[in-house]
C-alpha positions as CSV (number, residue, x, y, z in Angstrom):
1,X,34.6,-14.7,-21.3
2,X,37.8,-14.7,-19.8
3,X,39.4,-17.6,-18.2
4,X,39.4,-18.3,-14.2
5,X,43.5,-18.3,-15.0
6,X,43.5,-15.2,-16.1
7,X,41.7,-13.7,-13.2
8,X,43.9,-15.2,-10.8
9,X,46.9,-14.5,-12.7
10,X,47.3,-11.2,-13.7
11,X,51.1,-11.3,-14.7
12,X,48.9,-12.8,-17.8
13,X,47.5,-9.3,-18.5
14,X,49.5,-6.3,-19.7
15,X,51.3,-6.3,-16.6
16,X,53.8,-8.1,-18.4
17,X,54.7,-5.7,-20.2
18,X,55.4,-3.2,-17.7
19,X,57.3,-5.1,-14.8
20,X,57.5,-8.9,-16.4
21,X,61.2,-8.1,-17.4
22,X,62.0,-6.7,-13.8
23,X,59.9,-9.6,-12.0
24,X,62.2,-12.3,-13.9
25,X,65.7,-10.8,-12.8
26,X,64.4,-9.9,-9.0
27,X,63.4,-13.6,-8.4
28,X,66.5,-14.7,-9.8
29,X,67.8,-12.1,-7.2
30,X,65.6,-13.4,-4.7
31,X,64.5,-9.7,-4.0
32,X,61.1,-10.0,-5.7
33,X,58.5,-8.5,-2.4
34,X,55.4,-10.4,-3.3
35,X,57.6,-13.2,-3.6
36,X,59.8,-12.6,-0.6
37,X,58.7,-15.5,1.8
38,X,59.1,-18.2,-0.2
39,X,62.0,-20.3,1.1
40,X,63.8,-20.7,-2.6
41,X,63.9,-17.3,-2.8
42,X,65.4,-17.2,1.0
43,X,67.9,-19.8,-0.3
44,X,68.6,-17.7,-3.7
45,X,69.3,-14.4,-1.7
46,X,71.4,-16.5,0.8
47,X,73.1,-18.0,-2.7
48,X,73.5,-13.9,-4.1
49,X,75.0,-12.7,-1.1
50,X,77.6,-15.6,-0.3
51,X,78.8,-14.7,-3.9
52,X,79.1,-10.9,-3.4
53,X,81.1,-11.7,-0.1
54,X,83.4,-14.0,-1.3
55,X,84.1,-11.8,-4.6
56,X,85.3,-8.8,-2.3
57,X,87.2,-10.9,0.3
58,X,88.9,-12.8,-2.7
59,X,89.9,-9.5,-4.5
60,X,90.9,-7.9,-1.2
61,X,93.0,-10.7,-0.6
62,X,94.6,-10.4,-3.7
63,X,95.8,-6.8,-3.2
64,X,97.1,-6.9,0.4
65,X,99.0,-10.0,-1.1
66,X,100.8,-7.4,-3.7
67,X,99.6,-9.7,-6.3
68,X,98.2,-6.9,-8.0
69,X,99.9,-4.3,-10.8
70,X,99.5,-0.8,-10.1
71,X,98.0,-0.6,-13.4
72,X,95.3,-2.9,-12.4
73,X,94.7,-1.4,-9.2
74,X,92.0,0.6,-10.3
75,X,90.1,-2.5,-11.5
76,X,90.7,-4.1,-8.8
77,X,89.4,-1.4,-6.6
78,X,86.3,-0.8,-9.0
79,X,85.1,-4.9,-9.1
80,X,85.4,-4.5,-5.1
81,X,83.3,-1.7,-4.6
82,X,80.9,-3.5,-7.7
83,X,80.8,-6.7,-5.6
84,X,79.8,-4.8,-2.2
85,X,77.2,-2.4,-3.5
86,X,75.5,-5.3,-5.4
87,X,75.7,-6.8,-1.8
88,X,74.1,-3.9,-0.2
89,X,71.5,-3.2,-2.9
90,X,69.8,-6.6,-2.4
91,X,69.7,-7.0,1.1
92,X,68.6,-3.3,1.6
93,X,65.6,-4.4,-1.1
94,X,65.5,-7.4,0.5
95,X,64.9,-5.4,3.9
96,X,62.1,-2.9,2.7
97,X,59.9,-5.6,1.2
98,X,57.1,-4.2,2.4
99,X,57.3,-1.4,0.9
100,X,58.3,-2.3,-2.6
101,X,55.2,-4.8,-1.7
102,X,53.1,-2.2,-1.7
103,X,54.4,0.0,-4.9
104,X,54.4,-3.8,-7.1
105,X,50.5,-4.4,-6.0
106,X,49.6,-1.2,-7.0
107,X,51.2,-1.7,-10.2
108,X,49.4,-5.0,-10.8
109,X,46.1,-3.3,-10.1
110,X,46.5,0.3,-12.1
111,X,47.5,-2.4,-15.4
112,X,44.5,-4.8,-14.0
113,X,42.0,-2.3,-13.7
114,X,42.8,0.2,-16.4
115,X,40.0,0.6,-19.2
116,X,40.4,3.9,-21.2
117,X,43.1,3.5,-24.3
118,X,44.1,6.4,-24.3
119,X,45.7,6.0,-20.4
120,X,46.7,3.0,-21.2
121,X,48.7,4.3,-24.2
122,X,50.4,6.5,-21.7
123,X,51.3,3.8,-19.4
124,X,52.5,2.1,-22.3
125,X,54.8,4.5,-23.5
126,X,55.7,5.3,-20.0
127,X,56.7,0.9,-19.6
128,X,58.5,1.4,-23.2
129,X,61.0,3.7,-21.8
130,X,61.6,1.2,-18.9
131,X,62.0,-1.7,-20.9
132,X,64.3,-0.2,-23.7
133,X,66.6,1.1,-20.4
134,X,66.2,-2.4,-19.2
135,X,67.1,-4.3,-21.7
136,X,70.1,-1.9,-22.9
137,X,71.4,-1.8,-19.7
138,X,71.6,-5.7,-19.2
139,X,72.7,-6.4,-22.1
140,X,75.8,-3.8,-22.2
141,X,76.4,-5.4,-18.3
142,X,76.5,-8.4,-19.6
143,X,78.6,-7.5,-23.2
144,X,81.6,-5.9,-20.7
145,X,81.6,-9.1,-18.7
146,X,82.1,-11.8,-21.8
147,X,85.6,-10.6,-22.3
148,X,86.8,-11.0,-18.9
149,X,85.2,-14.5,-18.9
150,X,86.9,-15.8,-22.7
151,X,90.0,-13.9,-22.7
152,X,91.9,-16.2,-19.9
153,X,90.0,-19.5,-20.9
154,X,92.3,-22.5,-20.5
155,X,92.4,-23.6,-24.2
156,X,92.6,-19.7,-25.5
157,X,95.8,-19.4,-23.2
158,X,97.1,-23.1,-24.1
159,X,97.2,-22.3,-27.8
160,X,100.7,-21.8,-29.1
161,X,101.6,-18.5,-31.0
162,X,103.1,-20.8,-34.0
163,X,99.8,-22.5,-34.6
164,X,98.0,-19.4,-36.0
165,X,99.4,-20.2,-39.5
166,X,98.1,-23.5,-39.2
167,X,94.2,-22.0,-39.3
168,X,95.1,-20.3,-42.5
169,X,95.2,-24.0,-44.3
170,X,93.7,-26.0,-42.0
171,X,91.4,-27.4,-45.3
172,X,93.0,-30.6,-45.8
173,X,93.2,-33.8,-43.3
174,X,96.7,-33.4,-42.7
175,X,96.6,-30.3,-41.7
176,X,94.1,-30.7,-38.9
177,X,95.8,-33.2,-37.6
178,X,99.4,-31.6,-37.3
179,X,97.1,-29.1,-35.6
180,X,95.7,-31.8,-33.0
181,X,98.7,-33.2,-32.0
182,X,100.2,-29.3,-31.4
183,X,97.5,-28.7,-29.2
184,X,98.1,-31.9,-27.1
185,X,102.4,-31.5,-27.0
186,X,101.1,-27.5,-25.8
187,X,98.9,-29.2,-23.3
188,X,102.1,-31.0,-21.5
189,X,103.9,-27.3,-21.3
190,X,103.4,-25.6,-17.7
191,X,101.5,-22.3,-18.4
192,X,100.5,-19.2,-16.6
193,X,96.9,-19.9,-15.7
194,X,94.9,-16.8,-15.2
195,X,91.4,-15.8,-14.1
196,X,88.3,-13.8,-15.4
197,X,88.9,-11.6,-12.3
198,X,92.5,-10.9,-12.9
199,X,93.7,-12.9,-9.5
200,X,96.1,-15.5,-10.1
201,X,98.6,-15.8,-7.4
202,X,96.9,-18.3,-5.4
203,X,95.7,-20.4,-8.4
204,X,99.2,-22.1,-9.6
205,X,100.0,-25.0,-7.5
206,X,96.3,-26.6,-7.4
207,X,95.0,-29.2,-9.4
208,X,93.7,-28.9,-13.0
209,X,90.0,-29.8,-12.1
210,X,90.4,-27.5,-8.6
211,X,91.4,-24.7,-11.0
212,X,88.1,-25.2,-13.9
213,X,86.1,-25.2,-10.5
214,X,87.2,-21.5,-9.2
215,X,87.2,-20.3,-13.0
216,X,83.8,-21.3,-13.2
217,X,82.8,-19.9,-9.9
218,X,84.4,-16.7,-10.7
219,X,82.4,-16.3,-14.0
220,X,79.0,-16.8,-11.6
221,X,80.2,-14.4,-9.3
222,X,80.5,-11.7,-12.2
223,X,77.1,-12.6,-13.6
224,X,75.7,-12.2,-10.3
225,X,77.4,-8.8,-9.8
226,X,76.5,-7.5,-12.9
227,X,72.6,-8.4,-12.8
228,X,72.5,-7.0,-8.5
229,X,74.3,-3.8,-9.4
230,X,73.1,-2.8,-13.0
231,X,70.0,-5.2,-12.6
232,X,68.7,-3.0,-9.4
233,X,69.4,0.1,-11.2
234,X,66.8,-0.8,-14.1
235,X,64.4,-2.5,-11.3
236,X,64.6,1.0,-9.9
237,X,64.1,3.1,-12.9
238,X,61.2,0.8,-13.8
239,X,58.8,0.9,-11.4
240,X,60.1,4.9,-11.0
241,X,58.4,5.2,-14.7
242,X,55.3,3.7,-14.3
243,X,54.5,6.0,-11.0
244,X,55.7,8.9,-13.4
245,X,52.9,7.5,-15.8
246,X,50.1,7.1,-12.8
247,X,50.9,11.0,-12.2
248,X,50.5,11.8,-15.5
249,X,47.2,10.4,-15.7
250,X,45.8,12.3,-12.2
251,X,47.0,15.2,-14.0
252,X,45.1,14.2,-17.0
253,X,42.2,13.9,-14.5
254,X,43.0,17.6,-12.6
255,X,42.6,19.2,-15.8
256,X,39.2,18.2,-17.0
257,X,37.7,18.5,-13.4
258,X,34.7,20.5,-13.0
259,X,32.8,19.6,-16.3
260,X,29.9,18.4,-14.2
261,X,28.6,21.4,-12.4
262,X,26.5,19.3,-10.1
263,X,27.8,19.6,-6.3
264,X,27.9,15.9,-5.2
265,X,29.1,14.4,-8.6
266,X,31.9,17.0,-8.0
267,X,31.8,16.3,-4.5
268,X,32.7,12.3,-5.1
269,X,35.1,13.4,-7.7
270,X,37.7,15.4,-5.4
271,X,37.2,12.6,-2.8
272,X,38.5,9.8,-5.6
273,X,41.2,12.6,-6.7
274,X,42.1,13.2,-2.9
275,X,42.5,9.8,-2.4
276,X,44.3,8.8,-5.6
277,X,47.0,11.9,-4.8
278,X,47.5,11.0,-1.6
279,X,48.5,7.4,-2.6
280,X,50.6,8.1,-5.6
281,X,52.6,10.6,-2.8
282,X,52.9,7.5,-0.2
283,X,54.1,5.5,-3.1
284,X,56.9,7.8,-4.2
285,X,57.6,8.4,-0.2
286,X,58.1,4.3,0.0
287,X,60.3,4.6,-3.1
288,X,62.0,7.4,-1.3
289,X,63.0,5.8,1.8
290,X,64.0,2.6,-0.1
291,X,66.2,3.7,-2.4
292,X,67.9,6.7,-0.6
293,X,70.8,4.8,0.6
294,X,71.3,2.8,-1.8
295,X,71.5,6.4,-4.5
296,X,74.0,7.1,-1.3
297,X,76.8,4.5,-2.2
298,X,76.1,4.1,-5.5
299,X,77.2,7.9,-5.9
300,X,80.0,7.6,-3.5
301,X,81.4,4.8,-5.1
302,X,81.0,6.1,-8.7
303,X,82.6,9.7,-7.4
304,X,85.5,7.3,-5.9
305,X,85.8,5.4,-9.1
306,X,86.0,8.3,-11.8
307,X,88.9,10.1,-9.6
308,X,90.6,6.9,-9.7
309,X,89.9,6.8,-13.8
310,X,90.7,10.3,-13.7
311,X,94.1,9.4,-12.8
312,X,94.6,6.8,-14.4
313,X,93.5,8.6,-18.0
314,X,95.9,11.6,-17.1
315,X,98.6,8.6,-17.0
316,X,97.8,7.4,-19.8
317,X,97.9,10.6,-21.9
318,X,101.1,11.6,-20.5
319,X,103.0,7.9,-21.3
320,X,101.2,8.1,-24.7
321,X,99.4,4.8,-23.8
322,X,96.3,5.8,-26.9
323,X,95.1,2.0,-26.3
324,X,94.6,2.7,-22.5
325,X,92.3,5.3,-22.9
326,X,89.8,3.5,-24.0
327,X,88.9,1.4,-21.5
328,X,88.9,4.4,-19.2
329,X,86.9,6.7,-21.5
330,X,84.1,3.0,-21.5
331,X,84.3,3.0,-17.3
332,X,83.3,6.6,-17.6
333,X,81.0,6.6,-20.0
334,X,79.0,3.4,-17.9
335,X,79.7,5.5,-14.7
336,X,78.2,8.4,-16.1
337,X,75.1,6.3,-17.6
338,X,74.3,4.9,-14.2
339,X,74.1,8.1,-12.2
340,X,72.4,10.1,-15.3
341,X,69.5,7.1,-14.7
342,X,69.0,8.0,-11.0
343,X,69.2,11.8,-11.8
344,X,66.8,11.7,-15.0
345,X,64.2,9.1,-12.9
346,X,64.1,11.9,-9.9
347,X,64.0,14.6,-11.2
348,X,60.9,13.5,-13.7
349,X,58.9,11.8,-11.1
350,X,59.2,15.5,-9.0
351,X,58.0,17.5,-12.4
352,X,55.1,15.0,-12.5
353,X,54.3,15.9,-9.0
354,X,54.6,19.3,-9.0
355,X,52.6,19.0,-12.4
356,X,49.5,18.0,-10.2
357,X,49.7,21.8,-8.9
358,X,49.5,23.6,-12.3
359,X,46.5,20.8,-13.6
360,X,44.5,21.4,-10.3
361,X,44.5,25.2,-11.4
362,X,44.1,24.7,-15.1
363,X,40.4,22.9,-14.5
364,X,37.3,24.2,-14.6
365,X,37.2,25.6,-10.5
366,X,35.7,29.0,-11.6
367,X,32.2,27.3,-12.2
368,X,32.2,25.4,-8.9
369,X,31.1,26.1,-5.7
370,X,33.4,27.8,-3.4
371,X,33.2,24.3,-1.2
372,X,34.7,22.2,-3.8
373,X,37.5,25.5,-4.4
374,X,38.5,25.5,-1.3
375,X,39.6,21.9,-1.8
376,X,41.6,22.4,-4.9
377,X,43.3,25.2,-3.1
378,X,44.5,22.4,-0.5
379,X,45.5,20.2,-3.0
380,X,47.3,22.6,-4.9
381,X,49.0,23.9,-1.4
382,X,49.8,20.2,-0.9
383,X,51.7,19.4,-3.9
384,X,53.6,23.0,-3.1
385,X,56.0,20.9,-0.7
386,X,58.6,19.4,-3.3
387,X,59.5,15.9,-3.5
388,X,63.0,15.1,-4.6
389,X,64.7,11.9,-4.8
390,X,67.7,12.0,-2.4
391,X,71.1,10.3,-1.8
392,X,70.5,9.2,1.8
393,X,68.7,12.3,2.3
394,X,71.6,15.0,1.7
395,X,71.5,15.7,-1.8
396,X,69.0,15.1,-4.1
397,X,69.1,13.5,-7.9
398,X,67.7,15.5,-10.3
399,X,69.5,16.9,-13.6
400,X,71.0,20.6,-12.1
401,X,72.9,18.3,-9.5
402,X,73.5,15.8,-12.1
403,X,75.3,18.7,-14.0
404,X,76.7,20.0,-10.4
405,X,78.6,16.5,-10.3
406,X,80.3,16.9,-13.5
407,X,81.4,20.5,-13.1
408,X,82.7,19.6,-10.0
409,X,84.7,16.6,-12.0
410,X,86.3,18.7,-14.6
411,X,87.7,21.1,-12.1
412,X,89.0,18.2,-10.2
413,X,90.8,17.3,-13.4
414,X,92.4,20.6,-14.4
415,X,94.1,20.5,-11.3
416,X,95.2,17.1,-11.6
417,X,96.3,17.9,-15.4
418,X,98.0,21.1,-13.8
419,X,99.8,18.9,-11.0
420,X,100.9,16.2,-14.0
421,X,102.5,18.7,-16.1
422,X,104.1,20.5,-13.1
């Protein structure tokens, strides 16, 4: 018999397993909706976007202060438009909790409720593909943000060039301590001090302790940039693949409709298939209007930011610079990654729904009575108007535009190759 725990709880069922990962990071966030009223997560969304503010107007400052190479400039320009999105991404979430409200509890209820293995094999495999997305994702977020945190470390900078011999025979006693007092004689020397951002112009004349403090700080605001922008992106792509896996099942469903000849069997079928359709639609409609602005600036500022690396790679091929490239070919590739997620997400969740079309005709409706047809044939004319997945409503993610966006990239390059070699 199970526990009264378990009824109350059911983040103690399989539901876990499909959103626990994305529940952990949104309450960090403070973006989680059933959570939403709860004043620490008011205080940790408060916390998120005092960071993301700071971050820009720090980096902005920075630039106008022509503290900033023109070889950096692009990075500059790209952990700007990181800091702001992540900005805009949690307070728009933040804004339509209500309707992510609605798509989490129906979430919790298809994994509570669910009874046949084989559905639950397909939401399963469905919750798979959002938790290996998630958890590659986050981790290669967080793997491009270690080396901007160690490489300008105090002690790392502080360490003399002439003391690398001394790790080649450090064994002895004597030898470690010859390395010791080095450190402390490099200690006394005045050094460049840099931070995991890049910005050190304003960091030189403060105190030792005031400059651990902003280091630190500036290592939090990365973490927090990295798990609102790329964090959001998995949170979306999530919750996108379990209603892909709801739709699956109503097709499932569609297709073996009409075994039962009887009238009002059939009858209370269509009604619970009516009903199921019509909220699996409102769901992806919620989704929709949610995330359609958010798709909106995170494609603008992706567009923005490969014509920048486009530049930037052409620069690097004419100088020779081989070990530039690489970075830039990485920015791309995670560029690319993010907006193949939002295209690949739409454009499955609107084959599952146009799916729903082909299943309703596919059943058994030749055997039924021309009552029970004739609401098929609505349903069927109902899932004729397409859903799509949208950038603010003007062009829609799916994988033909996600191709669109490419061509349109390597023609914008040939003719900045052809105005480089001119």
């Amino acid at each position: 018999m199970p526990s009264k725990a378990s009824k109350t709880n059911p983040w103690n069922s399989d539901t876990v397993y499909d959103l626990g990962l994305c529940r952990m990071l949104a309450q960090i966030l403070g973006i989680w909706p059933l959570s939403c009223q709860d004043i620490f997560s008011k205080i940790r969304i408060s916390i998120v976007a005092v960071l993301e503010i700071s971050m820009a107007i720090n980096l902005i400052r920075e630039i106008f202060a022509d503290c900033v190479m023109v070889d950096e400039m692009v990075n500059f320009l790209a952990l700007v438009a990181c800091s702001m999105i992540a900005f805009l991404k949690v307070m728009v979430l933040r804004m339509n909790r209500t309707k992510m409200e609605l798509i989490i509890k129906s979430a919790v209820d298809d994994w509570s409720k669910i009874k046949d293995s084989s559905a639950r094999e397909i939401m399963k495999k469905h919750a798979q593909s959002g938790r290996f997305v998630f958890i590659f994702q986050m981790v290669s977020a967080f793997l491009t943000v270690i080396p901007l945190t160690l490489a300008p470390l105090p002690f790392l900078v502080a360490l003399p060039a002439d003391l690398e011999g001394h790790f080649e025979n450090s064994s002895s006693p004597q030898n470690f301590s010859n390395l010791t007092s080095q450190l402390y004689e490099a200690n006394d020397v005045a050094l460049p001090r840099s931070l995991p951002m890049g910005t050190g112009c304003f960091v030189h004349d403060i105190s030792s302790t005031f400059y651990a403090l902003i280091y630190i700080l500036q290592v939090i605001q990365l973490m927090t940039t990295c798990a609102g922008n790329v964090g959001t992106d998995v949170y979306f792509f999530s919750i996108t693949m379990h209603v892909c896996g709801q739709f699956e099942l109503l097709k499932i469903q569609f297709e073996n409709f009409g075994e039962s000849s009887d009238f009002f069997t059939c009858r209370q079928e269509i009604r619970a298939l009516v009903k199921r359709h019509n909220h699996l639609i409102q769901l992806s409609n919620n989704f929709e209007d949610t995330f359609n602005i958010l798709v909106l600036a995170q494609l603008s500022a992706n567009a923005l930011h490969m014509s920048l690396l486009g530049i930037q790679l052409l620069i690097c091929m004419k100088t020779g610079n081989s070990v530039g490239t690489i970075p830039v070919l990485m920015a791309f590739y995670i560029l690319s990654l993010q907006l193949f997620l939002y295209s690949y997400a739409g454009d499955y969740l609107m084959s599952q729904i146009e799916k729903i079309r082909y299943a309703a005709y596919c059943g058994c409706w030749y055997d039924l009575s021309p009552t029970i047809v004739k609401d098929l044939m609505f349903i069927m004319s109902r899932s004729n108007r397409a859903f799509n997945l949208t950038a603010g409503k003007v062009f829609c993610m799916n994988m033909d535009n996600f191709k669109n966006i490419f061509k349109a990239m390597g023609s914008y390059f040939s003719v900045l190759k052809i105005m480089f070699d001119a």
